[in-house]
N, C-alpha and C positions, 0 to 999 in steps of 0.2 A: 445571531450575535448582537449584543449589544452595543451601542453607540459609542467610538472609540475616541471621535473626536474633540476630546477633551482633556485637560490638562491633568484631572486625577484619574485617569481611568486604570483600574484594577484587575488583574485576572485572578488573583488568590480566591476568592469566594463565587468563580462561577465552574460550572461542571469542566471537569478535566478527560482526557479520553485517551489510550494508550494502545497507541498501533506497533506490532512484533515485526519488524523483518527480519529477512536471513542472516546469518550471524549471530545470534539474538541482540541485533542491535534495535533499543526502544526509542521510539518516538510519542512525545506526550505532549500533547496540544491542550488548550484551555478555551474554554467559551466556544466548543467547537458547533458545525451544519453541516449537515451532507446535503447536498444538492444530486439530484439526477437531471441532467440533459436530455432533447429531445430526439429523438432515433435521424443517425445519421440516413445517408439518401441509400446505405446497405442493411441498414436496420439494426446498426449495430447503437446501445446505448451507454452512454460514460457516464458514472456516478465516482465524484469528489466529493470530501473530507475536507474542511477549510480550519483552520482556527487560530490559535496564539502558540507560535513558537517556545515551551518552557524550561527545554532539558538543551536547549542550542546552545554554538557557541559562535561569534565575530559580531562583527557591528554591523554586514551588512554592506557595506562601504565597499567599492570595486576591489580595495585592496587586501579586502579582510571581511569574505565573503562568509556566507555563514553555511558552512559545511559539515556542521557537529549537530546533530549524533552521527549525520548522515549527508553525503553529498548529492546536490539537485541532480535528477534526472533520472533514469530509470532503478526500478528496483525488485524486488520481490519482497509481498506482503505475504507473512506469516498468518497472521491474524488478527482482528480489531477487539478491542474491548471497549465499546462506547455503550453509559447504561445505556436504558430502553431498547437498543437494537440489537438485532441477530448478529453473532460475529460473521464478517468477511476471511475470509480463510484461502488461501494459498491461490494468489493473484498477482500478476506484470502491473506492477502500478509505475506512476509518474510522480517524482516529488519535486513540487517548484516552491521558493520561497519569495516571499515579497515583502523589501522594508518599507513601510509607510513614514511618510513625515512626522514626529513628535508637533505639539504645540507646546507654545514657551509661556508659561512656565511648564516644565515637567516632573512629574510625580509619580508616572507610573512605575510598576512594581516589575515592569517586565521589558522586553528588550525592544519591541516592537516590530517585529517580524509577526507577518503572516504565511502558515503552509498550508499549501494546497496538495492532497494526494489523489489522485484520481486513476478508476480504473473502467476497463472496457466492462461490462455488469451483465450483459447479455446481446442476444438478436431476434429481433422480432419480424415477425415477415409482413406486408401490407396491411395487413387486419387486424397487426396485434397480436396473432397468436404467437408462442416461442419457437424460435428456429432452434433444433437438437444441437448442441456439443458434436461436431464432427471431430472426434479423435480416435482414432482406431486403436492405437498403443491401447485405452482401455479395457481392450478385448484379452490381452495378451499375459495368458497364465503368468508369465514372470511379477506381474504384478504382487503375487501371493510373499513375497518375501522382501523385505530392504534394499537399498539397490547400493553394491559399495564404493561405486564407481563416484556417486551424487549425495548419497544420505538419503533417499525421499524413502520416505517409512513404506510397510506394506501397503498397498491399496493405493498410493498414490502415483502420481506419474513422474517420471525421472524428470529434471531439469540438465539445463546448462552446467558446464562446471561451476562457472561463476555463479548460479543459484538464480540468474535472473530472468531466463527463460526456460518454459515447459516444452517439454521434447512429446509431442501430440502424435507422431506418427510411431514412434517404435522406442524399445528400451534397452537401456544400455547394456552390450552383450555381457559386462561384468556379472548387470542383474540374471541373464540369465543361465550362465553357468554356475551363480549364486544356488538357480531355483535346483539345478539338474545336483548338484553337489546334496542337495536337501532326499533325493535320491527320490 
């Protein structure tokens, strides 16, 4: 990111980057980095998404917080579209927002809010190497068809109702009276 602390600073002409969540509600950030953190003491590691708030909406102010496109806190991520990198795809992330100070005079073109999306990215075991996906539901033929209870397409794993967490142990018996009706 580049140096913000200035009275003209601009986000229109630096790289823009558009993360899907559930709902298809978008989120579009500007000037944006990913950062990956160091493996927690379980090996588990968090990479966050930082950048310029551009499709928001409030001032940020305790009374007029900034909850547009989407409200701080947990979510599920659809998928990322930032060039250069592999999309992230259907992940529990975190979204916090941060309003930074303006300097006087101001000029900038944007609101000044910065988001931070962050998600658990993997686990690694002492050495470095990957510790497996422990989810068993992946085992589970129902997987071969849609699930009508959630929406999560074939091949994927059911969530929550609310969409924000992945149901890792078993799928929903809608999905699979869905599979047995397929005959």
């Amino acid at each position: 990111m580049k140096s913000w602390n200035t009275p003209d600073h601009h986000i229109a002409d630096t790289e823009h980057g558009t993360l899907i969540l559930a709902d298809d509600v978008t989120l579009v950030i500007a000037d944006w980095e990913v950062t990956e953190n160091a493996p927690d003491r379980d090996g588990r590691v968090y990479t966050s998404v930082r950048g310029w708030l551009v499709n928001g909406g409030g001032t940020g102010r305790v009374d007029d917080p900034y909850t547009e496109p989407i409200d701080a806190g947990r979510a599920r991520l659809v998928r990322t579209e930032l060039r250069g990198r592999e999309p992230v795809t259907d992940r529990d992330v975190h979204i916090d927002y941060h309003s930074v100070g303006r300097p006087y005079p101001n000029t900038w073109d944007h609101r000044g809010c910065q988001v931070t999306v962050s998600w658990m990215d993997r686990r690694i075991d002492a050495h470095g190497r990957p510790i497996p996906d422990q989810a068993p539901a992946l085992t589970s033929p129902a997987l071969a068809v849609a699930c009508p209870a959630c929406g999560s397409r074939p091949g994927a794993l059911c969530t929550s109702h609310s969409g924000t967490r992945t149901c890792r142990h078993d799928v929903h018996r809608a999905r699979t009276a869905a599979l047995a009706a397929t005959g």
